[in-house]
C-alpha positions as CSV (number, residue, x, y, z in Angstrom):
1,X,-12.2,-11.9,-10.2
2,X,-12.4,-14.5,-7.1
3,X,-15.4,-14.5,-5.0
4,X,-13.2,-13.8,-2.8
5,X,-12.1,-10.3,-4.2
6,X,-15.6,-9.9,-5.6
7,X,-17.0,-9.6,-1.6
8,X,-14.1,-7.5,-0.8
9,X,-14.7,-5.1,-3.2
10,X,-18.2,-5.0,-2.2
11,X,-17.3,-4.8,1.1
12,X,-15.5,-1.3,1.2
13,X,-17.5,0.3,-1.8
14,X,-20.9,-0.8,-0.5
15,X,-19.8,0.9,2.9
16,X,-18.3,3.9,1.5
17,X,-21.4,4.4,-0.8
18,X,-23.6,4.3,2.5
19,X,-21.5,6.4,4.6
20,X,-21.8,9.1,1.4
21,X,-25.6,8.6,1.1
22,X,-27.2,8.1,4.7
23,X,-24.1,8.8,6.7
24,X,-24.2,5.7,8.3
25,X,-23.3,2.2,7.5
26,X,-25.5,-0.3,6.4
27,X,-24.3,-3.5,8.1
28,X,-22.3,-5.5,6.7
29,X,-24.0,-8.0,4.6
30,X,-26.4,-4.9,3.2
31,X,-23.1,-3.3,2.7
32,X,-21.5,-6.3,0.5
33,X,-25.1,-6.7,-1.5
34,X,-24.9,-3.0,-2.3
35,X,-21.2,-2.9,-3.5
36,X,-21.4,-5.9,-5.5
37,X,-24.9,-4.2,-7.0
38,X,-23.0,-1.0,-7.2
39,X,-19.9,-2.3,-9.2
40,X,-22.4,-4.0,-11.4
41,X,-24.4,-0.9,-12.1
42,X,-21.3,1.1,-12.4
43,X,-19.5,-0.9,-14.5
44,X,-22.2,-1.1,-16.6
45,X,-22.4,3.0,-16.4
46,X,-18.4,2.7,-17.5
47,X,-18.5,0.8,-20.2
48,X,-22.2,2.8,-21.4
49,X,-20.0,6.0,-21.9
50,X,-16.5,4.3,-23.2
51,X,-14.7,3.9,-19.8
52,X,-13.3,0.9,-18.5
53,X,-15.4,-1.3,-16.1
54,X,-14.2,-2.8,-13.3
55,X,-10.7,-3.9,-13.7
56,X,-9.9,-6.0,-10.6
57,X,-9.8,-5.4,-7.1
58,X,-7.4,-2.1,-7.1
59,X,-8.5,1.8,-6.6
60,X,-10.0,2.5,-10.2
61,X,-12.7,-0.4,-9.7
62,X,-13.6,0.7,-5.3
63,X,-14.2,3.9,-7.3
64,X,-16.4,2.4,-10.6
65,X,-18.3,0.0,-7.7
66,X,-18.8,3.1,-5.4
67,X,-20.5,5.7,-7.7
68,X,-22.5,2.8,-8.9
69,X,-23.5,1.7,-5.1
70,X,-24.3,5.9,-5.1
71,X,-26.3,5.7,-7.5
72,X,-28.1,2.4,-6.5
73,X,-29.0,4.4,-3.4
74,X,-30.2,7.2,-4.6
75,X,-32.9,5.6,-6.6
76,X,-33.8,2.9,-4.3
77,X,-34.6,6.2,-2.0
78,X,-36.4,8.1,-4.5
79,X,-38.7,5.0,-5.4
80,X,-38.8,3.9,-1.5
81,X,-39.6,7.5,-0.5
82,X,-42.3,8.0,-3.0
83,X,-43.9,4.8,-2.2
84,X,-44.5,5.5,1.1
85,X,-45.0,8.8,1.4
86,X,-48.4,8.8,-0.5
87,X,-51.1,7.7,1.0
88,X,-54.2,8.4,-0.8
């Protein structure tokens, strides 16, 4: 894939992971980080249990980049959460 298609697909699954997770976007660049993350992790995730990683920029691999980019949030909360919530 292009750069080009690479920040695209970031794009819209980084945005539509944060809108599932915090129910608010992250901003834009935050939003193309965490896609392109995401479609890392996911595709990785894919491939770990036989599926096929991202393909391109079509539907199949928004959806592959977006539970990845869920998943990237979740545990960046659980480790941000649990770092700053203790405090002895």
């Amino acid at each position: 894939m292009s750069i080009l298609a690479w920040l695209i697909l970031g794009l819209i699954a980084g945005f539509i992971a944060s809108k599932l997770v915090n129910k608010t976007g992250e901003g834009v660049i935050l939003d193309i980080v965490l896609g392109i993350v995401g479609a890392l992790v996911g595709g990785f995730l894919f491939s770990f249990v036989g599926a096929t990683p991202i393909t391109g920029l079509n539907i199949y691999s928004i959806i592959v980049a977006v539970i990845g980019a869920v998943v990237v949030l979740f545990v960046y909360h659980a480790v941000a959460g649990r770092s700053s919530g203790s405090t002895i």
